[in-house]
N, C-alpha and C positions, 0 to 999 in steps of 0.2 A: 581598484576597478574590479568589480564582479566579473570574472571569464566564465561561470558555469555555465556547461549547455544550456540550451532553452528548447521547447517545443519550435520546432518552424510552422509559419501562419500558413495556412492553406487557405486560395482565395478561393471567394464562394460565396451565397449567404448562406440564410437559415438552413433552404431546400436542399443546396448542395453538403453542407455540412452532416444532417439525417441521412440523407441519405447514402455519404459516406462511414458513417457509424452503422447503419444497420449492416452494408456490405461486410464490416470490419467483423462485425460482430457472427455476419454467418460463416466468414473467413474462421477464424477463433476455431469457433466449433467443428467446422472440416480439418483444420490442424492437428485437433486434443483428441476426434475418433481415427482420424486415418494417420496422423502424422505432416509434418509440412510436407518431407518429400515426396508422401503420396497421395497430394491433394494437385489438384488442375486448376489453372484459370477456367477452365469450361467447367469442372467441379464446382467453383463458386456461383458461378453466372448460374449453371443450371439451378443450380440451391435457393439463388434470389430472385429467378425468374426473369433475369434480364440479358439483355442479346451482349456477345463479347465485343460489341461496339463500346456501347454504353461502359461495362466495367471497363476500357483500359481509359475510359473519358477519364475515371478516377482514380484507378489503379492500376499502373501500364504493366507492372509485372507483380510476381508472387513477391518481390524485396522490399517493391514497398510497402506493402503490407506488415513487414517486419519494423520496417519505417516506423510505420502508421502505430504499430505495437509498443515501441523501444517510446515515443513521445509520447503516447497514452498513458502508459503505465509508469515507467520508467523517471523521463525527465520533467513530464508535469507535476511529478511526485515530489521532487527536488524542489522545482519550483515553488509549489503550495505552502513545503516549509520553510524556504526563504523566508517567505511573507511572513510565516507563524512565530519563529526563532527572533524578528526583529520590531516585536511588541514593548513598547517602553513602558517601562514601573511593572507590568507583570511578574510572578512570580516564576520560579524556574519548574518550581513542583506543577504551577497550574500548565506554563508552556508544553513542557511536558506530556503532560495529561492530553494538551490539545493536538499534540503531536501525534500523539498515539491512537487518539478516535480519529484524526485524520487518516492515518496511514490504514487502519481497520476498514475504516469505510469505504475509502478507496479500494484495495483489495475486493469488498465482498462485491462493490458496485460490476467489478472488473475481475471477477474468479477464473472465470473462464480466459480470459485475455492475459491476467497475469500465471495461469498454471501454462498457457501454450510458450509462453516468452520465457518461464523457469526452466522448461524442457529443452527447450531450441536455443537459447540464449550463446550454446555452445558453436551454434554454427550460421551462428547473424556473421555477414561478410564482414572484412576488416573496421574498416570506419564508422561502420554503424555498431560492431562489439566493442568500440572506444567509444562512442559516447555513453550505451547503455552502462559500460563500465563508472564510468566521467561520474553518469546520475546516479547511480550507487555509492560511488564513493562520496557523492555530498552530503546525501541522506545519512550516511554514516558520520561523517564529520559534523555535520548538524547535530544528530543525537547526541552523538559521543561530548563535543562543545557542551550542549542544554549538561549533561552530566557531571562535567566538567565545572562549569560555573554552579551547579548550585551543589557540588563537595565544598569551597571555596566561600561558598553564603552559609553554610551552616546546614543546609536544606536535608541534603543528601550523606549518608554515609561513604565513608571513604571506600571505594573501589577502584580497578581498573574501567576506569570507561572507557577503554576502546572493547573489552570485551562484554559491559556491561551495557552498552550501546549495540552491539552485535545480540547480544540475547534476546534484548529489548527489541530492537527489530524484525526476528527470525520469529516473535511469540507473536507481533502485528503479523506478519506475514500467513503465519501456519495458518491464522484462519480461511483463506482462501482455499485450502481444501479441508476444511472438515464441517464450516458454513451452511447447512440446511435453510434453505428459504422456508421452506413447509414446518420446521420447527417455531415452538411457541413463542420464542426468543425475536422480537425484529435486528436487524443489522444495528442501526442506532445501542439496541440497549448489550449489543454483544462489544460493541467498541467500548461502552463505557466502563463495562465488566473488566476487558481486557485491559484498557488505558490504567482503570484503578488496582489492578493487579499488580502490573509494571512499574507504575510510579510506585506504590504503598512497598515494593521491593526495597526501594532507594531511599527509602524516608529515612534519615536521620533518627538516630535512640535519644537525641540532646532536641528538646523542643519547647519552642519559643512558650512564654506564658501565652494560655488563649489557644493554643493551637491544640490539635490530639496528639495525646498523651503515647509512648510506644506498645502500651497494653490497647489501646483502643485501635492503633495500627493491625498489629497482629489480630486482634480479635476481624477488624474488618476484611483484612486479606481472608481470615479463615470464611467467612462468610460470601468474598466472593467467590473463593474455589465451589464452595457448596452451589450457588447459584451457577457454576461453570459445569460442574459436575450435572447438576441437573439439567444444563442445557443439553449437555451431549450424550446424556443416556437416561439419566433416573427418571427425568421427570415428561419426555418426549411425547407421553402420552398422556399427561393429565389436560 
């Protein structure tokens, strides 16, 4: 039986759901300039233009919005790759791969939400810093797992995956802060830059007939640092 957290359903529909993400989302941003502690429920209201009726209709205090934070980012992320990790006849290399433009994506969608929860994460009340823990450690165990099984298929070179799954994660992650929207790069092609960076890390030197060869590995990592490198400085302005 699956015990991992889960996001909890907020009732509502469509209208109430928007309009709970926009509040979240001006919430974010008064967090990341002034900090949580020095941000107000009248801080928000005033920001979204709405009376402190209305925000406690969906926000009764500043926790849950850490709430709201810890299941956005945190254990939906868990969640998504449950789903991803339990694809049959997949490969491990592609799982993988899908893993990591997942978590990319998510991040840039969520920069601001996941930089104000990296910061504050240390002073989320007790039960709610257990579960964002809870969702961390599955995403890890997930990774680390995908790692796992495909050293054991042949796929992967032998490493430590619990550390090569921590790398592998923290390289998804960084991009939420270094992520330029007004760069020429969209989010899409930056996840795949990065996804193929991280797998092509782990590829196996013993490779099946039909597949790429370990020179054509190397040569393609080098290619994507080049593309990586131009995203984040060389090429910003062509």
């Amino acid at each position: 039986m699956d015990s991992s957290p889960a996001p909890q359903k907020r009732k509502g529909g469509p209208r109430r759901e928007l309009m709970a993400r926009e509040l979240l989302d001006c919430a974010a941003e008064l967090f990341a300039e002034k900090g949580f502690a020095g941000t107000s429920l009248q801080d928000i209201a005033n920001a979204t233009g709405v009376g402190r009726t209305t925000l406690y209709h969906y926000f009764g205090s500043k926790d849950d919005f850490l709430t709201a934070l810890v299941e956005d980012v945190t254990l939906a992320a868990s969640s998504e790759l449950r789903e991803l990790t339990h694809e049959p006849g997949a490969s491990f290399q592609s799982q993988l791969l899908k893993a990591a433009e997942t978590l990319v994506t998510r991040q840039l969608a969520r920069a601001v939400r996941f930089k104000v929860l990296d910061r504050e994460e240390n002073h989320l009340p007790a039960p709610l810093f257990e579960r964002h823990q809870a969702g961390k450690r599955e995403v890890l165990a997930r990774i680390s797992g995908l790692i796992t099984a495909g050293i054991r298929a042949g796929e992967f070179r032998p490493v430590d995956s619990n550390i090569a799954a921590l790398s592998f994660i923290g390289m998804c992650n960084w991009t939420a802060w270094w992520f330029n929207p007004a760069a020429n790069k969209s989010a899409a092609e930056v996840a795949a830059i990065v996804a193929g960076l991280g797998v092509g890390a782990l590829l196996s030197h013993t490779t099946p007939p039909g597949h790429t060869t370990p020179h054509e590995i190397v040569a393609g990592i080098r290619t994507e640092l080049d593309r990586l490198d131009h995203l984040l400085g060389g090429g910003s302005g062509g």
